[in-house]
N, C-alpha and C positions, 0 to 999 in steps of 0.2 A: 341547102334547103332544109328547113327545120320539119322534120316530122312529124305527121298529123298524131294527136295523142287522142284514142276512143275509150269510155267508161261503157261496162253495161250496164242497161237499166232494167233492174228486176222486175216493174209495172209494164213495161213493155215489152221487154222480153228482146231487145234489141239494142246494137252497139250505137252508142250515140260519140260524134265527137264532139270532144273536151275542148270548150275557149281556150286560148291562152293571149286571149287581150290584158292590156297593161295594167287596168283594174282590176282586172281577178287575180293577177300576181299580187298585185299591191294589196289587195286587203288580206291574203294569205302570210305575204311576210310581218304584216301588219298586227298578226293572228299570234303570230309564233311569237311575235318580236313584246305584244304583251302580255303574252301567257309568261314569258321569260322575266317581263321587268316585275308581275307580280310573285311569282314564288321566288327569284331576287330579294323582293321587299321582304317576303314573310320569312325567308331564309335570315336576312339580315335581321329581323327583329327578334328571332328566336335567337341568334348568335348575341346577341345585345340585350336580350332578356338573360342569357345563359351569362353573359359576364356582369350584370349587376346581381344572380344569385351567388355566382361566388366573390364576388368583394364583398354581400352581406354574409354568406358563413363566414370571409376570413374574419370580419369586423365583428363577428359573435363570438370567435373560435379568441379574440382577442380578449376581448369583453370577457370574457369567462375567467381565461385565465387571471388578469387583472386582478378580478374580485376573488377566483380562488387565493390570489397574492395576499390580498388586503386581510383576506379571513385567518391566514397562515400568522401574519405577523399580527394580529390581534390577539392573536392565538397566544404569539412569544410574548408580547408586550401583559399579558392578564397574567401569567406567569412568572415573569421576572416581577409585578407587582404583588401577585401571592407572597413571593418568597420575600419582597422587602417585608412584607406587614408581618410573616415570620420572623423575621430575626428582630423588626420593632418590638414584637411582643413581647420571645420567650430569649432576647439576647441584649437588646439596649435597655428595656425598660426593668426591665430583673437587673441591671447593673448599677441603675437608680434606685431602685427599691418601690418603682410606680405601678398601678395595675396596667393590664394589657386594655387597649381599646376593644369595644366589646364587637360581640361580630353582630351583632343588631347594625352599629354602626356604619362598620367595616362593609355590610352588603348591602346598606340603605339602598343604592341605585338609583334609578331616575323613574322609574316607574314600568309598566308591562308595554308591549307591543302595540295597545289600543294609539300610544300617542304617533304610531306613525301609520294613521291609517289613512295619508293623501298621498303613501306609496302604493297602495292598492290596486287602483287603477292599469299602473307598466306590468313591463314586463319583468319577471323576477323578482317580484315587488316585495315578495316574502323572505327571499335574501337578502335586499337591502334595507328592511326593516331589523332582519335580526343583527346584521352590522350595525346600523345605528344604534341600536341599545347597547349592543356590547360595548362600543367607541362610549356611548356618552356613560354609562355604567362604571367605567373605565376612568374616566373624568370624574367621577363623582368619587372613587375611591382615593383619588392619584389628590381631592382635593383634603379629604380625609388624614391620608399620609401627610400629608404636604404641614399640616396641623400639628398633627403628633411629632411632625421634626421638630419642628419651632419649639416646642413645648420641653423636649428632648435637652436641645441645646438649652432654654433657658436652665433646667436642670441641670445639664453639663458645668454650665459657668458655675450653678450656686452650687454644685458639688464640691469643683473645686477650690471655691469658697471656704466649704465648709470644712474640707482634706487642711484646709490652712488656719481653721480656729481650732479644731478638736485637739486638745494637750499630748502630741505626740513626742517628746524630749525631755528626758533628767533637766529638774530648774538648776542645776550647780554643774557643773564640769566633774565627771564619774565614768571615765572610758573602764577604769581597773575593778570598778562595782567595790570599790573597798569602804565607801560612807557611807553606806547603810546602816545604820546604828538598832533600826528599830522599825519594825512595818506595818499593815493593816492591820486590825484585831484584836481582840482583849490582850493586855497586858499589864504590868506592874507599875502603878502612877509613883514614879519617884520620889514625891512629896507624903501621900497619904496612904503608899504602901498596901494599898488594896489591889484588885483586879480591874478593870476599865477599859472599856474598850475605845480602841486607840484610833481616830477616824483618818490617820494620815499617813504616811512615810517619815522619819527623823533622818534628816542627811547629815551625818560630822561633816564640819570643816571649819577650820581658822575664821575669828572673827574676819571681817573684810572681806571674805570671799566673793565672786560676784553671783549674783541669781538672775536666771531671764526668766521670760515668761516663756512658757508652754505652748503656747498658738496663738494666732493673732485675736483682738479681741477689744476691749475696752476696762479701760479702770473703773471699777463701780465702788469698791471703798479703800481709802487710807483710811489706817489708826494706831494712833500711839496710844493705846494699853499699857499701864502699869503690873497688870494681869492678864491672865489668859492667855491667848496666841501673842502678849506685847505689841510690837510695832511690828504692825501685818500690813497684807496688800490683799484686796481679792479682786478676778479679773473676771469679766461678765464674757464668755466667748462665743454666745449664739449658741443656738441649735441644742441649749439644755443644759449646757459645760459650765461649770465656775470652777476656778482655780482659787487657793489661799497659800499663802506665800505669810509663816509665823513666824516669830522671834528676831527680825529685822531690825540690824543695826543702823542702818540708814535708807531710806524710800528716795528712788530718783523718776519717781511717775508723780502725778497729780490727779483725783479725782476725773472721771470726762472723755482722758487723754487716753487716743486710740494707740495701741502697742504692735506689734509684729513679733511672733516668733523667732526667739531667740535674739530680741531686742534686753538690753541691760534694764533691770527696774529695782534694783537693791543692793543691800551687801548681808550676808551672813552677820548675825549679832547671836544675844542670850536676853532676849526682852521679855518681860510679862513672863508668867508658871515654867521656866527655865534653871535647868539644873550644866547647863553646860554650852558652847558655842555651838549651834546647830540650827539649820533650818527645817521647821512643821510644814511640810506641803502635803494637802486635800488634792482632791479629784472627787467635783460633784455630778452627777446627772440628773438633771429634774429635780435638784434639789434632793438627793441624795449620795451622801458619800461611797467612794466607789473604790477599790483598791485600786490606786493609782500607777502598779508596776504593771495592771495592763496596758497607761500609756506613753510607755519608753519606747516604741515599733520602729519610729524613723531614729535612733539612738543604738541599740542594742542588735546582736544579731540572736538568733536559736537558742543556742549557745549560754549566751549571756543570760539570755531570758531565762531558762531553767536554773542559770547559777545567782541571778539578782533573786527570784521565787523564792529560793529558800532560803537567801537571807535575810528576806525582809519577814518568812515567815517563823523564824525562831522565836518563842513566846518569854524574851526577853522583857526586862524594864525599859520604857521609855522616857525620853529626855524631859518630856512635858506633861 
């Protein structure tokens, strides 16, 4: 037999007994049972609140690093572009003989922070504006460079163009330097026994001999001369150079006709103001005469060069 259960009641002052009918259990467990389902609820929503703040710090902690990534290598890539537009300047373009691009140019850019101001708004927005500029800033230089190669290379090619017209070779066969007869500079005119100065090199050698030309270039004149240089050649080479080729026994070039370096265009004769078999070769720049033992380079070594100098510079008579 179940136990009569009494509460006291403080307004009466007396023990009263306690129902224990099936409704007053039932709305007591009823009591418990949603006191439990709600701190339940709000437990689980705090635990469900708590794991979407930290999938947002990871996805920030993420996000961060990212962009501190992209800034790191913006960083290398503005650098490694510094250093191209260095050696463009004061390494490729000094090997051209071009000016450097001016740095007006060089940091033109794309303009200030104003144009990214529909980043404003987010979050970080002033990080992601200064990336944008840098990136397009970066773009704007890279297209810059991009210019001055091109420009570079077109140079390149006409360099060595021009390595291939400038008179760098003896017109006769002279490994022993022994036909030098007579060099740049006032000297004794054969004929009229005076002083004169002499605007060429006199090379001896056996009528027939063969002469090339000096660099690649173009024939600008034949002439059979009775006097003067007699049957000459002179050869147009770009970039300022004429070659003359005197006292020619025979011309195997024609007016027009493009030549190559160390292509055959004569034979040694005593034509026109001639005291002996020998050929008159000039070396002009811009149309003026130029002592031509500066261009034996790809011929001659050190060497040679200081021992052809002073035989071309002995203030001898010459042939012509």
């Amino acid at each position: 037999m179940t136990k009569a259960k009494f509460r006291f009641n403080k307004e009466t002052l007396e023990y009263e007994k306690v129902s224990t009918n099936f409704w007053a259990i039932a709305a007591k467990v009823l009591g418990v049972v949603s006191l439990a389902v709600v701190i339940g609820t709000i437990s689980a929503s705090y635990a469900l609140s708590g794991q979407d703040t930290e999938e947002l710090q990871r996805e920030n902690a993420d996000f961060k690093l990212h962009v501190q990534l992209l800034e790191k290598k913006s960083i290398e890539m503005q650098t490694r572009l510094d250093d191209l537009a260095a050696k463009d300047d004061h390494v490729y373009r000094e090997i051209f003989g071009a000016e450097p691009v001016s740095e007006d140019i060089r940091k033109a850019g794309t303009g200030g922070v104003e144009k990214y101001t529909s980043l404003d708004g987010i979050k970080n927005g002033s990080r992601f504006k200064e990336l944008h500029k840098k990136l397009d800033d970066m773009s704007a230089q890279y297209k810059v460079q991009e210019d001055s190669y091109k420009k570079l290379i077109s140079m390149a090619q006409n360099k060595s163009k021009m390595l291939a017209s400038i008179p760098a070779i003896q017109p006769i066969p002279n490994k022993k330097l022994r036909r030098i007869a007579s060099g740049f500079g006032y000297r004794i005119d054969p004929i009229y026994r005076t002083r004169k100065m002499h605007k060429g090199i006199d090379f001896t050698a056996p009528k027939g001999t063969k002469i090339y030309a000096t660099g690649d270039g173009v024939i600008r004149k034949v002439e059979y001369a009775r006097w003067g240089y007699g049957t000459h050649v002179i050869i147009n080479h770009g970039y300022g150079y004429t070659t003359l080729y005197g006292h020619m026994s025979r011309i195997n070039v024609r007016p027009g006709q493009k030549v190559t370096r160390g292509q055959l265009i004569g034979l040694v004769g005593s034509t026109g103001k001639s005291t002996g078999a020998h050929l008159h070769y000039e070396v002009a720049k811009n149309g003026v005469e130029v002592n031509p033992v500066g261009y034996f380079y790809n011929d001659i070594s050190s060497e040679q060069y200081e021992e052809i100098l002073k035989l071309s510079s002995n203030p001898n008579q010459s042939f012509d």
